[in-house]
gemmi code that builds the backbone of each chain (N, CA, C; Angstrom):
import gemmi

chains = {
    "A": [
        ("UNK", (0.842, -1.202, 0.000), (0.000, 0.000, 0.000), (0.877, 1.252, 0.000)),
        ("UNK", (-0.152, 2.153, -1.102), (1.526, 3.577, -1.151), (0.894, 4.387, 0.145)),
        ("UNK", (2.229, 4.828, 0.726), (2.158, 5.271, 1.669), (1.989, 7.290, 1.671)),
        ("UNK", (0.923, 7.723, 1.342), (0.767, 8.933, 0.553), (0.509, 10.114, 1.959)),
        ("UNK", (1.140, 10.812, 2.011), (0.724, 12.212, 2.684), (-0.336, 13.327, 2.592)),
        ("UNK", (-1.613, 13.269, 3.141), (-2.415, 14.129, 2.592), (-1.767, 15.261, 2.441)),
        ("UNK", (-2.097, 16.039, 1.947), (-1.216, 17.714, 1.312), (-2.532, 18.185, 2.761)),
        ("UNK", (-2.017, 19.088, 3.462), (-2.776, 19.951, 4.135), (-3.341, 20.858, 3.436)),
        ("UNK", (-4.712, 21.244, 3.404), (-5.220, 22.385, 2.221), (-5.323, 23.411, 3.572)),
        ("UNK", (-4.923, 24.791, 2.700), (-5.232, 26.000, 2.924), (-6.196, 26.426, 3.771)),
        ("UNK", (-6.288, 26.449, 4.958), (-7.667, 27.012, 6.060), (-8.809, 28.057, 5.338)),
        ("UNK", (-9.430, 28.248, 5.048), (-10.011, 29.144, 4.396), (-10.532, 30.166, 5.726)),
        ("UNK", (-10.727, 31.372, 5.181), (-10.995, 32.635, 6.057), (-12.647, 33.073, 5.845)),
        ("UNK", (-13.475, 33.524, 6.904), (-14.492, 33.821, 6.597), (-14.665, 35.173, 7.084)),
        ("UNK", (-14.626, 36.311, 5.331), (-15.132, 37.673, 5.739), (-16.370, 38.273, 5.323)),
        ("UNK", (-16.413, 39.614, 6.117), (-17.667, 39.763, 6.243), (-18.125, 41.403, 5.455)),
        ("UNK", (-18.969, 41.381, 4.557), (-19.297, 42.280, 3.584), (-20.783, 42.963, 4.199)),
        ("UNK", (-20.380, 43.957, 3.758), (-21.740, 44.877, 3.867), (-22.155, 45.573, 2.782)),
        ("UNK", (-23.798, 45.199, 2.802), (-24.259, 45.015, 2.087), (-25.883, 46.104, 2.114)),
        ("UNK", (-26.123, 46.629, 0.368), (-27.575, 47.145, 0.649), (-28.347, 46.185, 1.109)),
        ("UNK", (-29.168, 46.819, 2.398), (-30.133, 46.194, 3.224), (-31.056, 45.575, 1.848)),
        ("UNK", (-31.847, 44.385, 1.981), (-32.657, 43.792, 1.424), (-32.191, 43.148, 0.003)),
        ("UNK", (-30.542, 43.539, -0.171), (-30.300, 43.172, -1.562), (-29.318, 41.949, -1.142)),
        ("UNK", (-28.643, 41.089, 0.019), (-28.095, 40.792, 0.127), (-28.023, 38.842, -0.514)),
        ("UNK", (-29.178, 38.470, -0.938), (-29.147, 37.380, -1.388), (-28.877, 37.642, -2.970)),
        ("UNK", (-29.242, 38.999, -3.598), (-28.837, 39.238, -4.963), (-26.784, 39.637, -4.762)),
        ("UNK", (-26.563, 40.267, -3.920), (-25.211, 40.320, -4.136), (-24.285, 39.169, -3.586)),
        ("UNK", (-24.997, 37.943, -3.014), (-24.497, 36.454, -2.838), (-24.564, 36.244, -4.673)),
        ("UNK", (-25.384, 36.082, -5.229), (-25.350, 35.737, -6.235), (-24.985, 36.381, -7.522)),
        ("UNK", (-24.148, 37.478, -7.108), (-23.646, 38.596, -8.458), (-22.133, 38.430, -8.189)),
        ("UNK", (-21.947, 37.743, -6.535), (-20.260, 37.326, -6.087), (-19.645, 35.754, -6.812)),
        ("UNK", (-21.490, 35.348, -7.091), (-21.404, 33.870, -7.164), (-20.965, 33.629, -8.399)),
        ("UNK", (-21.513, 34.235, -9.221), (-21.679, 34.990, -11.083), (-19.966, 35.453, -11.005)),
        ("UNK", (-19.455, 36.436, -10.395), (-18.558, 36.619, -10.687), (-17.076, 35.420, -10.502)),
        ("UNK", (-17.222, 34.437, -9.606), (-16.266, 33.942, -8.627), (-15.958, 33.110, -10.035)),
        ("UNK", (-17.514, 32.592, -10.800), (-17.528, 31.111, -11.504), (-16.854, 31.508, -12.662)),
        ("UNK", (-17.356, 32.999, -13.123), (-16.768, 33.578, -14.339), (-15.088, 33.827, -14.128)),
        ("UNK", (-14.780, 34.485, -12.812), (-13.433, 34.919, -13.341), (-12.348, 33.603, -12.959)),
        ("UNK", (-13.166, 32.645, -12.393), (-12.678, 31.069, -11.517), (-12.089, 31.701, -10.406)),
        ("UNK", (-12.746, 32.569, -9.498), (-11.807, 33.054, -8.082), (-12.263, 31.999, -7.185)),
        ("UNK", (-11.312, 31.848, -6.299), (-11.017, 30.786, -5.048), (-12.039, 31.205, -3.768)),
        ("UNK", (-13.387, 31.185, -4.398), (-14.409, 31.359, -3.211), (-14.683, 29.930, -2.767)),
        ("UNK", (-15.010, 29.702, -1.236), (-15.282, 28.481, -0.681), (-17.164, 28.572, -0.667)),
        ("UNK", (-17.273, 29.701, -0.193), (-19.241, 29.445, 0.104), (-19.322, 30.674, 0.173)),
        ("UNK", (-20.828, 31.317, 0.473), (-21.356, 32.638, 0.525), (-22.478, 32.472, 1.158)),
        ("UNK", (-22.351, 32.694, 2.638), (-23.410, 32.609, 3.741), (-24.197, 34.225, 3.513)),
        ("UNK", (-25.693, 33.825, 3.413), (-26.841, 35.212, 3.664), (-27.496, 34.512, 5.116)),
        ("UNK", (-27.583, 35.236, 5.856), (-28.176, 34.357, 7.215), (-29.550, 35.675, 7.050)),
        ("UNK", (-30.336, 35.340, 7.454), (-31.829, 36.378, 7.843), (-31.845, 37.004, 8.985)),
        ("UNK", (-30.707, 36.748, 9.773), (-31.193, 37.068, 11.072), (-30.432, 38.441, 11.279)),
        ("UNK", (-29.288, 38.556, 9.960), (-28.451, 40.174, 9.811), (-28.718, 40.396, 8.631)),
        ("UNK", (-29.416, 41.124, 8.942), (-29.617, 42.316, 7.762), (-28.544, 43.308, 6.970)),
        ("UNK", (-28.109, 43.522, 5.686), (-27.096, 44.446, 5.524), (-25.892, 43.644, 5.548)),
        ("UNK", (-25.816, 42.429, 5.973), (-24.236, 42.076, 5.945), (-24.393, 40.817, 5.409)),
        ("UNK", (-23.270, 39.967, 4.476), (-23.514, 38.685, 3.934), (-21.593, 38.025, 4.688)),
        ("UNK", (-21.751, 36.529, 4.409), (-19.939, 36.011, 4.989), (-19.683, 35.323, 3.461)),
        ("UNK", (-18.548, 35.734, 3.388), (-18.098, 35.347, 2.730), (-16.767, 33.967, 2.551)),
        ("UNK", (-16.241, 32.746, 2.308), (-15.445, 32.242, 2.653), (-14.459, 31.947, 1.556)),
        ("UNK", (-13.414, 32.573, 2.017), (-12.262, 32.753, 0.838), (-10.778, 32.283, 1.302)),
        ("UNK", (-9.788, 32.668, 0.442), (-8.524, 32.393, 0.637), (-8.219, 33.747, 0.848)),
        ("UNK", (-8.229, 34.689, 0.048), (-7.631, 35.880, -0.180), (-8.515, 37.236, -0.127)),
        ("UNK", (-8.537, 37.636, 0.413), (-8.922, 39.141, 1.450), (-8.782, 40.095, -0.299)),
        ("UNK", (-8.107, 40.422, -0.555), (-7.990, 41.225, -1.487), (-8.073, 41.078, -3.066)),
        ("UNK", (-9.016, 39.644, -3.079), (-9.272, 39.541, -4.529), (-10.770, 39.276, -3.911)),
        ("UNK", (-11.115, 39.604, -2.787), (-12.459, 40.103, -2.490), (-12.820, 41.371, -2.611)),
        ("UNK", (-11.806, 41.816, -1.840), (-11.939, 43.329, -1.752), (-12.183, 43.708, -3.145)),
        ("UNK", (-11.836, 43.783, -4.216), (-11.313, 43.804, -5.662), (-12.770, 43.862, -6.210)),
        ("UNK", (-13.251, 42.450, -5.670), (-14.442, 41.752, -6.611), (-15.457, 42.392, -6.134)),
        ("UNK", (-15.787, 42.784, -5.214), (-16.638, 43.638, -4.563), (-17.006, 44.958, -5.018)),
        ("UNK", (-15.943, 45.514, -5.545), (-15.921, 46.850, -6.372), (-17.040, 47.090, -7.842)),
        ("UNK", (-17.008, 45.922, -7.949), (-17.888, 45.837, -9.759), (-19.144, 45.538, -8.981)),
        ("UNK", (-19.434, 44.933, -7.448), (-20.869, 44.730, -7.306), (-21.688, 46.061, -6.918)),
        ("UNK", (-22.490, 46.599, -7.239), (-22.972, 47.820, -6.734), (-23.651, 48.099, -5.268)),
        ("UNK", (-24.626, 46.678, -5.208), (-24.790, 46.552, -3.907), (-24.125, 45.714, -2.472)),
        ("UNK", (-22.836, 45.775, -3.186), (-22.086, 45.323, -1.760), (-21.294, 47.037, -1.671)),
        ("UNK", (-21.240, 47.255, -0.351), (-21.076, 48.824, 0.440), (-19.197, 48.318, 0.192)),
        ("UNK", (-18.737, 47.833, 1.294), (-17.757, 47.675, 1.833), (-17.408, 46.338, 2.505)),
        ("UNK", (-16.067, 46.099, 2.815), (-15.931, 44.834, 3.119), (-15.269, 45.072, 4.686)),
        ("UNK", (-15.355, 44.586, 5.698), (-14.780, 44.657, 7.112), (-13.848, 44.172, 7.404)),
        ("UNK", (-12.686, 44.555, 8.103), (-11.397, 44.351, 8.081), (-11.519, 43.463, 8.847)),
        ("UNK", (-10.159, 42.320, 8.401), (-10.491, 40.742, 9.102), (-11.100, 39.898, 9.170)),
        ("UNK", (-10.665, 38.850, 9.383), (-11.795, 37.691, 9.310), (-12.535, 37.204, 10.360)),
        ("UNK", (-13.344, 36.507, 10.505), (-14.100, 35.647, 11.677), (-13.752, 34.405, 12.133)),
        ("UNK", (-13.861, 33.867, 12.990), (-13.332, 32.201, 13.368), (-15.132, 31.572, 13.303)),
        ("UNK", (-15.078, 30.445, 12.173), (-16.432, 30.105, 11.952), (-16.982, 29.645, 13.226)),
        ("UNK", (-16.239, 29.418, 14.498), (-17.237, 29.522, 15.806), (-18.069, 30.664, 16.012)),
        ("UNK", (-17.913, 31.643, 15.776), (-18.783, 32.744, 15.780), (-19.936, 32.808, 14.946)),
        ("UNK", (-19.680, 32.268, 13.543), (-20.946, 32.259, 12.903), (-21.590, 31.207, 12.396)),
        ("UNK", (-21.457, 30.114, 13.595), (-21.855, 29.058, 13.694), (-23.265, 28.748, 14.063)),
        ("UNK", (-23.617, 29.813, 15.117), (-25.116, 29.923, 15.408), (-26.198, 30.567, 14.359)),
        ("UNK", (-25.540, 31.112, 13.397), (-26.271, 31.103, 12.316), (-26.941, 30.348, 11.355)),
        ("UNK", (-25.898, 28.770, 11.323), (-26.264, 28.437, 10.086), (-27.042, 27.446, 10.626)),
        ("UNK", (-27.999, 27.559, 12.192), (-29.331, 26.764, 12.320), (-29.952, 27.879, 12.692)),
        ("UNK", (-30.519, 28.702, 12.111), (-31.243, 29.736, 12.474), (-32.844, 29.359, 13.080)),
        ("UNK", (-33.115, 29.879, 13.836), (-33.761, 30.420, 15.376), (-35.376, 30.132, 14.337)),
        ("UNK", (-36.440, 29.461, 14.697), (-37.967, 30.074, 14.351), (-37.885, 31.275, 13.969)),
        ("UNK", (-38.773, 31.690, 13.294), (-38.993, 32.822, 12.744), (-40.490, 33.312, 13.574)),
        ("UNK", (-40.826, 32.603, 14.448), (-42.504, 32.856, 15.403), (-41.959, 32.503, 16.672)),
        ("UNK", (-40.169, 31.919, 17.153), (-40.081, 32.075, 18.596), (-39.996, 33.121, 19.239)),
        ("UNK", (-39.913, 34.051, 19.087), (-39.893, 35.529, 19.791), (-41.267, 36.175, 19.963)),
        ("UNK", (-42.351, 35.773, 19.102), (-43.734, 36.314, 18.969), (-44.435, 35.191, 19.667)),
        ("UNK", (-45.210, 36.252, 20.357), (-46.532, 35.500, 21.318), (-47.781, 36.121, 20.978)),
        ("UNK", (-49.165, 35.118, 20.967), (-50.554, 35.835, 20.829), (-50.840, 37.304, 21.644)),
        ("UNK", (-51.570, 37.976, 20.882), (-51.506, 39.101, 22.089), (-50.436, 40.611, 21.867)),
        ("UNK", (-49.543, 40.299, 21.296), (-48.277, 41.192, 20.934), (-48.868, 42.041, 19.654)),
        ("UNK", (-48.220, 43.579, 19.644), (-49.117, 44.261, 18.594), (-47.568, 44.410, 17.676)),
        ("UNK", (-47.367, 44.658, 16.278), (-46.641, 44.305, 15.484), (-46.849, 45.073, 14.559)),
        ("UNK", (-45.707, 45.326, 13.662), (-45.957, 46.793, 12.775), (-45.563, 45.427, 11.080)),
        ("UNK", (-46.492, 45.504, 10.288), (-45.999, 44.217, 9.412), (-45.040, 45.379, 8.383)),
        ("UNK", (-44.176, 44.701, 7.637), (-42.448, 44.974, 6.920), (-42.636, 44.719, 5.894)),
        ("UNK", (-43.932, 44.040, 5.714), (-43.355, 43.484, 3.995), (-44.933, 43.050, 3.685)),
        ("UNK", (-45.265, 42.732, 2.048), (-46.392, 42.686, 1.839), (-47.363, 43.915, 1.708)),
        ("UNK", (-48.503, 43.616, 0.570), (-49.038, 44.634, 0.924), (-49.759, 45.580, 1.682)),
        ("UNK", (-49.606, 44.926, 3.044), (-50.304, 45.958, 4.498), (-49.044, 46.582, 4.989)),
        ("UNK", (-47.889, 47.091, 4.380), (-46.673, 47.062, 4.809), (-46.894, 48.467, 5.541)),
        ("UNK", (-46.292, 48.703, 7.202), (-46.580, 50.021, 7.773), (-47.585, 49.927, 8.639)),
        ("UNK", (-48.493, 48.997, 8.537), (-49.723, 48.942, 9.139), (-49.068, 48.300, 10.517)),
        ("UNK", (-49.867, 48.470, 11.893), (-49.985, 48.058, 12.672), (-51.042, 46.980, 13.071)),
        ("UNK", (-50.542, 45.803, 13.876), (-51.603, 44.361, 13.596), (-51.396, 43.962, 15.243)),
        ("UNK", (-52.334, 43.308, 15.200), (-52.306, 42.532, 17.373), (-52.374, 40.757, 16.276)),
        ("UNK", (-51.358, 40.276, 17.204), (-51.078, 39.052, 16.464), (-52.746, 38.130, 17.677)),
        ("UNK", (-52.965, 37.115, 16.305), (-54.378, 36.424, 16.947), (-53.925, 35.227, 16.742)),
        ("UNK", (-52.968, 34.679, 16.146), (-53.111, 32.685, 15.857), (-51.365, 32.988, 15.669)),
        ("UNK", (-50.381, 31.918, 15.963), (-49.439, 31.067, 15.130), (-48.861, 30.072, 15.206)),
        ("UNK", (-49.025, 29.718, 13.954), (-48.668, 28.168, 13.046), (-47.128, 28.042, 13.455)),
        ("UNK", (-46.755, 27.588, 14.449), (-45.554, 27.213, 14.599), (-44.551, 26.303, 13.456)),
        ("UNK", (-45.766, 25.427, 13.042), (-45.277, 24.680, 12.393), (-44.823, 25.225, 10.929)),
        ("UNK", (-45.512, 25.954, 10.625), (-45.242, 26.973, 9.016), (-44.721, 27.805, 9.411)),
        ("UNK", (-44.572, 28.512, 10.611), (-43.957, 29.695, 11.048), (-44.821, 31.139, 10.432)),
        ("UNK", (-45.901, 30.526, 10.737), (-46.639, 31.896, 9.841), (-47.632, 32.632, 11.608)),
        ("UNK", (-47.928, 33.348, 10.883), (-48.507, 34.289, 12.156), (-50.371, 34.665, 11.740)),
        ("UNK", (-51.035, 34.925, 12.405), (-52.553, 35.157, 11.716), (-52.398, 36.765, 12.910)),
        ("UNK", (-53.035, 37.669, 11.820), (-52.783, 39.015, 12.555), (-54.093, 39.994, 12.540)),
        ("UNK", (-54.699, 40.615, 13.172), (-55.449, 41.314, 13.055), (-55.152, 43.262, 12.706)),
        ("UNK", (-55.832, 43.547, 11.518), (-54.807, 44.721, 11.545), (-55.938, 46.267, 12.305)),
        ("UNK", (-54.744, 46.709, 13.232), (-56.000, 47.753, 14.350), (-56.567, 48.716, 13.644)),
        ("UNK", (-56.158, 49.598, 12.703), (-56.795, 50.295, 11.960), (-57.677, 50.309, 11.234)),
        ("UNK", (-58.114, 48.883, 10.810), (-58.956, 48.488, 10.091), (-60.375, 48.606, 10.729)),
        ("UNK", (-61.205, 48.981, 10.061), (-62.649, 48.842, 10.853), (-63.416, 47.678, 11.419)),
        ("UNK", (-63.079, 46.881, 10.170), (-63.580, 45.243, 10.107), (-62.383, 44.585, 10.430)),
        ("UNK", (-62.598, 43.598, 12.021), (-61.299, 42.746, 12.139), (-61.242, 41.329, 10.551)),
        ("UNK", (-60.433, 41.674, 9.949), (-60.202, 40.437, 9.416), (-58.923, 39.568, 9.384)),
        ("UNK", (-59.424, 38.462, 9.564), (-58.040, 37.902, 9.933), (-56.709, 37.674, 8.720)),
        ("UNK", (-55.604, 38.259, 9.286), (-54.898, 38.496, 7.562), (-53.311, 36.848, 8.076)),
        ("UNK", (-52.883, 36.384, 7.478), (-51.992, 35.100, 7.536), (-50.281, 35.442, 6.883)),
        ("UNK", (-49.829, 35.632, 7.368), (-48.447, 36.005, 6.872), (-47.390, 35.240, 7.492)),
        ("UNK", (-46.120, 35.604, 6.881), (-45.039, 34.869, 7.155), (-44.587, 35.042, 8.495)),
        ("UNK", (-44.033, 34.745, 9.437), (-43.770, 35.151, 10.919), (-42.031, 36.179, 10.541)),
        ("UNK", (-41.387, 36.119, 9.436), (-40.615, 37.138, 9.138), (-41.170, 38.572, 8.928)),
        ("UNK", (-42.369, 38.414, 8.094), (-42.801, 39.480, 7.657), (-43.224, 40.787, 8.865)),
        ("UNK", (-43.289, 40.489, 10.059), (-44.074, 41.616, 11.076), (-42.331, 41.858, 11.883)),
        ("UNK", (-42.459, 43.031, 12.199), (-41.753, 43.623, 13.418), (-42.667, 43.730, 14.262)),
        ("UNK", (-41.852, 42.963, 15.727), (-42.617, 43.483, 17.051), (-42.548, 45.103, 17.753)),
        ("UNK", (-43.399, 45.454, 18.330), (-43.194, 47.254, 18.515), (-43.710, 47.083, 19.961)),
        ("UNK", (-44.831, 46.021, 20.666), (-44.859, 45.968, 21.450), (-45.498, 44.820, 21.749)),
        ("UNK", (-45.025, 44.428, 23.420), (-45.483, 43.189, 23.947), (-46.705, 42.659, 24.672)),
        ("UNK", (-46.924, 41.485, 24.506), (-48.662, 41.619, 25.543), (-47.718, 41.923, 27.068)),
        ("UNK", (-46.670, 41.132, 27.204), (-45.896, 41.155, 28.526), (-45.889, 42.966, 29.158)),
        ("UNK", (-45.092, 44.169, 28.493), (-45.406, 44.894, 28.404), (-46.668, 45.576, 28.733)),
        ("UNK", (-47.784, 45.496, 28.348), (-49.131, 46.135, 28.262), (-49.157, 45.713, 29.858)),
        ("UNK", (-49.223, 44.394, 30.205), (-49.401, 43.971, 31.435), (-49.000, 44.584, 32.672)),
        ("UNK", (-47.259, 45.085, 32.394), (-46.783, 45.983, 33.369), (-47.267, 47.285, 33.198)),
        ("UNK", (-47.481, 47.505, 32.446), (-47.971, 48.774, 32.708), (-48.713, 49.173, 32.974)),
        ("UNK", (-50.416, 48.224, 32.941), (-51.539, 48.312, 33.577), (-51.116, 48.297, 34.986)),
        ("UNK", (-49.946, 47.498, 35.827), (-50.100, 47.428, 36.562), (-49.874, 48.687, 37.847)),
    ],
    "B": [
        ("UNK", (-39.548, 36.962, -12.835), (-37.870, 35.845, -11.665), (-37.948, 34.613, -11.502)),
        ("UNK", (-37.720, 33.679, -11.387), (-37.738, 32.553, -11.274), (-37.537, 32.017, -9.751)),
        ("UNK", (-38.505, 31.250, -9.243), (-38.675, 31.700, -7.836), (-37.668, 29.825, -7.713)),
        ("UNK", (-37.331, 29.848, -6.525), (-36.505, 28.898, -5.756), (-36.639, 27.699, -4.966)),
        ("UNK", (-37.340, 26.833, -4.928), (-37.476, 25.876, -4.070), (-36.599, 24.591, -3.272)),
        ("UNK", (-36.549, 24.782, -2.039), (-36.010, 23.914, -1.455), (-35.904, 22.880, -0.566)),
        ("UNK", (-35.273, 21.363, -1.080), (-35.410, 20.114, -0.677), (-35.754, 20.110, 0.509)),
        ("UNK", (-36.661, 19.120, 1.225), (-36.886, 18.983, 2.761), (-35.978, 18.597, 3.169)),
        ("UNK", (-35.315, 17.822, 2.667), (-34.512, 16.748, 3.421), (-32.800, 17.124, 3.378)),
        ("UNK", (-32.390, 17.806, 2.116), (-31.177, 17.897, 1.994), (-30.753, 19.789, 1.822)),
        ("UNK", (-32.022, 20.128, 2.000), (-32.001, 22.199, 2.049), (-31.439, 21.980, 0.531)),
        ("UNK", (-31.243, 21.635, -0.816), (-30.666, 22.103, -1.727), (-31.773, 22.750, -2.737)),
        ("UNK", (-31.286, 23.969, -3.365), (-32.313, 25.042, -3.479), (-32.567, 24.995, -4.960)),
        ("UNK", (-33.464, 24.564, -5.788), (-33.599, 24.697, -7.089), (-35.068, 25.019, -7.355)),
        ("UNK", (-35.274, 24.858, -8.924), (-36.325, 25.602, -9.183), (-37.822, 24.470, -9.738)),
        ("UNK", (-37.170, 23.190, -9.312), (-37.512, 21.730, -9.988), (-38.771, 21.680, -8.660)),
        ("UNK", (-39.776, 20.907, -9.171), (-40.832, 20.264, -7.893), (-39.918, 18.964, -6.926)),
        ("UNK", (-39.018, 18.921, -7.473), (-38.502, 17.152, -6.651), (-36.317, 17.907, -7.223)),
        ("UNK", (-35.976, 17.338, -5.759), (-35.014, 18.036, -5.708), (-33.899, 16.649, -6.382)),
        ("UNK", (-33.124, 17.374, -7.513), (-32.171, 16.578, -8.410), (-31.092, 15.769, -7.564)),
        ("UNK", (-30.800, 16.011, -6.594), (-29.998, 15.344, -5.791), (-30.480, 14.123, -5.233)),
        ("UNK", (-31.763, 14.226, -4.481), (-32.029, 13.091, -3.920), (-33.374, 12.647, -3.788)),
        ("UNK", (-34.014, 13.400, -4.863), (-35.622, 13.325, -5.369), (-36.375, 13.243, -4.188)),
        ("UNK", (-35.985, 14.112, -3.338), (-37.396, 14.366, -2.294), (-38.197, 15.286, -3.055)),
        ("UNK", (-39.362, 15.569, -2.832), (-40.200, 17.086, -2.604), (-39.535, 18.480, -1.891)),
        ("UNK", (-39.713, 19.267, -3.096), (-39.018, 20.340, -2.714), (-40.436, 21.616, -1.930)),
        ("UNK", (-39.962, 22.456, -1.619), (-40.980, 23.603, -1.113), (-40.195, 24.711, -1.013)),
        ("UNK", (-41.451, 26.121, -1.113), (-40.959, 27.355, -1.290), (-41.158, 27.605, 0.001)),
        ("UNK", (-40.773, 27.354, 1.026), (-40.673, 27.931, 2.545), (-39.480, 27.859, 2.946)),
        ("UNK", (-38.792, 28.445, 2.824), (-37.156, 28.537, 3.169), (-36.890, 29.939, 3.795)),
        ("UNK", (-35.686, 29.782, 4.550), (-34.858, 30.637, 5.086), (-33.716, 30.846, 4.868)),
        ("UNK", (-32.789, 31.319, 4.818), (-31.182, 31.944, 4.959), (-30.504, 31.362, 3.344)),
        ("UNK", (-29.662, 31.331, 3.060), (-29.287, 31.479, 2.076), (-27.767, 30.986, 1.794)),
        ("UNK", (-27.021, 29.953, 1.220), (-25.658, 29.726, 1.352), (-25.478, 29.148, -0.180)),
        ("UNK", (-24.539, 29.472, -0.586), (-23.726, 29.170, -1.986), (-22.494, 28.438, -1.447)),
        ("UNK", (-22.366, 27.176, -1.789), (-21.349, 26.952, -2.189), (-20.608, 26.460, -2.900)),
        ("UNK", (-19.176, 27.045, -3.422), (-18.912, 26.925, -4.336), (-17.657, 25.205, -4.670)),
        ("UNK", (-17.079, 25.553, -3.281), (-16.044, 24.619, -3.071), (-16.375, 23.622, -2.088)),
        ("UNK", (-17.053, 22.345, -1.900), (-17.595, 21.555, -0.545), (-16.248, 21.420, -0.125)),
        ("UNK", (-15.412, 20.858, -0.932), (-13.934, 20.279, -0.253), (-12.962, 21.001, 0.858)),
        ("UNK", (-13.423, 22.602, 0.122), (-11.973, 23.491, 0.708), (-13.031, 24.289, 1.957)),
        ("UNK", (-14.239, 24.097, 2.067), (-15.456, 24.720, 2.501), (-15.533, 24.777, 4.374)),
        ("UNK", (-15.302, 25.339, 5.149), (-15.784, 24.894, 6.861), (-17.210, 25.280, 6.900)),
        ("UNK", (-17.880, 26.052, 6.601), (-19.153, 26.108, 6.216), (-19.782, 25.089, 5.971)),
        ("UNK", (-19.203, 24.710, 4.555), (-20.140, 23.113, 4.169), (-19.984, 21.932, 4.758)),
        ("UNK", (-18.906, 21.621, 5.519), (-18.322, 20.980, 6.765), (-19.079, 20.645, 7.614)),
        ("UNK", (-19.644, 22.108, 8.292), (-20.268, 22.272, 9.132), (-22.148, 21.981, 8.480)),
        ("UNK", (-22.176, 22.634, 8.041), (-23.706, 21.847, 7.163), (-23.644, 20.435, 6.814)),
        ("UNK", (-22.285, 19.717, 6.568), (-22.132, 18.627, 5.860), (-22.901, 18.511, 4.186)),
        ("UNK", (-22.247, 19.465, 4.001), (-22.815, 20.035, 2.204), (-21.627, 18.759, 1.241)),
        ("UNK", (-21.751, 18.238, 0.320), (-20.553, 17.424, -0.318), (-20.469, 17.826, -1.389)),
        ("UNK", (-21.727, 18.479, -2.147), (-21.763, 19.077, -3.261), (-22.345, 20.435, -3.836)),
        ("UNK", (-21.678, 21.123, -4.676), (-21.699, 22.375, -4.504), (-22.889, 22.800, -5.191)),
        ("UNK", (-23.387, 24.114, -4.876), (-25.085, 24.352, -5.306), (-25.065, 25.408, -4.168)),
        ("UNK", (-26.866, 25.799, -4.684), (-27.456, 26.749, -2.974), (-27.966, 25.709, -2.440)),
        ("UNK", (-27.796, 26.085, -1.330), (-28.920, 25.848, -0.567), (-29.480, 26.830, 0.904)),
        ("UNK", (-30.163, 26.616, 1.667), (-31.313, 27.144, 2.042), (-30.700, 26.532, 3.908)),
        ("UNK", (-31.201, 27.383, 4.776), (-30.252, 27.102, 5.668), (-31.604, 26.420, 6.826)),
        ("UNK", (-32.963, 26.734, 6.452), (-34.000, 25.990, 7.133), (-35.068, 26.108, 6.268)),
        ("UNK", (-35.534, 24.963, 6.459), (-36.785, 25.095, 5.371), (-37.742, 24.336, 6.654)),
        ("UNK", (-39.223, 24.596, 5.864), (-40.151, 24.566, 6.882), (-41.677, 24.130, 6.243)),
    ],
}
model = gemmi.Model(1)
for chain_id, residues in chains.items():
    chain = gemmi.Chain(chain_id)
    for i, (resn, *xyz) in enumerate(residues, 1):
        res = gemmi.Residue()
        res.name, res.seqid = resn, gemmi.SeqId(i, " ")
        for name, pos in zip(("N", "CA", "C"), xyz):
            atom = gemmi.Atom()
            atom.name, atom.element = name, gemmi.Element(name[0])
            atom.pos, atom.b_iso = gemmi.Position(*pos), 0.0
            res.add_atom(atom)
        chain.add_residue(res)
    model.add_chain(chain)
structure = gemmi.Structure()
structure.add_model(model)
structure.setup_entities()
């Protein structure tokens, strides 16, 4: 049996780009477009949901990022240094998108077309991660069903409670 | 646009009803977002245990 030495490969570095808010899965994929076209030594391109504005990038070389970044319009800037993937490890099982929201909680929805509106959450589907919301301005409660991403919380039933008290 | 769907079983993100890798049922309920390009040279895909390169989708639901 030949007695062969694995070659140790290169550690790869994971940096971190900033990015126009809401564009960050299009500039994963304009890095992705570029990496395949020019054959640059990208390892992966993490978008996590839970940061907004910033995407990771995993590379060899810091400055044929920096570089490549320049032709994307919606990547801002790139942050000096890298990360140790223990840090952005809790990302890549990201959290429910309905564990932080409880029945009862009033919520400003982000996206969709009630976007701006204020809603008192009434039902959620844990299992879909969707939320059933009532929106307060409305005259007629009707019950509206959305994604549990889609609402910002603004305030808590927990909240209301102390303060009645 | 061509919208994205991804495998239950293996998060890999395509645009097919049944995912080319390992013919589960795919679905448009996904979260987070990862490219990768290199599984081999990858700690990311390591850590996902990704072997082959593609998107995929970091929870689907």
């Amino acid at each position: 049996m030949e007695n062969t030495v694995a070659e140790e490969a290169p550690k790869s570095s994971i940096f971190s780009i900033k990015t126009q808010v809401g564009k960050e899965q299009n500039t994963a994929d304009l890095l992705n477009s570029r990496a395949k076209k020019g054959k640059l030594d990208i390892a992966s391109i993490l978008v996590t949901p839970e940061l907004r504005g910033y995407i990771f990038v995993e590379a060899f070389d810091e400055e044929l990022i920096k570089n490549t970044i320049k032709t994307i319009s919606y990547a801002r800037n790139m942050l000096e240094g890298s990360i140790p993937i223990d840090q952005i490890e809790h990302f890549l099982t990201p959290t429910s998108a309905v564990a932080k929201i409880t029945e009862g909680d009033v919520v400003e929805m982000i996206a969709g077309p009630f976007r701006g509106e204020k809603a008192k959450i009434t039902h959620i589907d844990y299992a879909k991660e969707e939320i059933t919301v009532e929106l307060l301005e409305s005259m007629v409660p009707i019950p509206i069903t959305v994604r549990g991403d889609q609402v910002r919380i603004i305030k808590r039933k927990d909240d209301e409670k102390r303060e009645e008290r | 646009m061509k919208t994205l769907n991804a495998c239950k079983d293996c998060h890999y993100l395509t645009e097919k009803d049944r995912c080319p890798l390992c013919s589960e049922q795919t679905v448009n309920r996904w979260r987070g977002y990862v490219i990768v390009l290199n599984p081999e040279k990858s700690q990311i895909a390591k850590k996902m245990n990704i072997t082959k390169p593609g998107k995929y989708a970091l929870k689907v639901s």
